[in-house]
C-alpha positions, 0 to 999 in steps of 0.5 A: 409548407402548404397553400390553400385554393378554395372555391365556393359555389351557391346553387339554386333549388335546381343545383345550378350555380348562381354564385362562384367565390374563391379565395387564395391566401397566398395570392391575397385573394378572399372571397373574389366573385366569379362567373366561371370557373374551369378546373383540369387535375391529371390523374397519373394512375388512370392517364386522364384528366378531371375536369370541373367546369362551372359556370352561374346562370347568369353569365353572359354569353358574350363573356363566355366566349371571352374567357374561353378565348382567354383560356385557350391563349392560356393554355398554349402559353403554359403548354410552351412553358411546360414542353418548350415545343415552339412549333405546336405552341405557334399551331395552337396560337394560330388556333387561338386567332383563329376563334377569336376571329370566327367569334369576333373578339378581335376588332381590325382596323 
């Protein structure tokens, strides 16, 4: 069995991106818009990870810092998952508190 991921970026005359899509068929997913997008492989031979991050020019910076905050709560989530380390997982949520509240993001009552 297979499953297909497909991102599609539009460039402008200058190769900046000005439209991201992308489709999954397992996941229902077809031709969705995006503003960003960031993509991490890990090559096992050369012990380093391929990135890929993209971004169109007229994503708002206000967004940007959200969905870097986002991903970073991600990514301590999925690194629980994969190492069930719960010491590093509560210093990289402590982090991610950390940037929210530097950035703002996070309203106090």
């Amino acid at each position: 069995m297979k499953s297909k991921i497909e991102l599609n970026v539009e460039l402008d005359e200058n190769r900046v991106p000005e439209k991201l899509t992308w489709s999954a068929q397992d996941g229902g997913v077809k031709n969705e818009e995006a503003k960003a997008v960031m993509l991490s492989v890990w090559d096992s031979n050369a012990q380093e990870t391929l990135r890929i991050d993209l971004w169109t020019k007229d994503m708002p910076v206000d967004e940007m810092k959200q969905f870097f905050h986002q991903t970073l709560v991600t990514m301590s989530d999925t690194f629980m998952r994969a190492t069930q380390d719960d010491k590093m997982t509560a210093t990289m949520k402590d982090f991610c508190d950390y940037f929210a509240e530097k950035l703002e993001l996070k309203k106090t009552n």
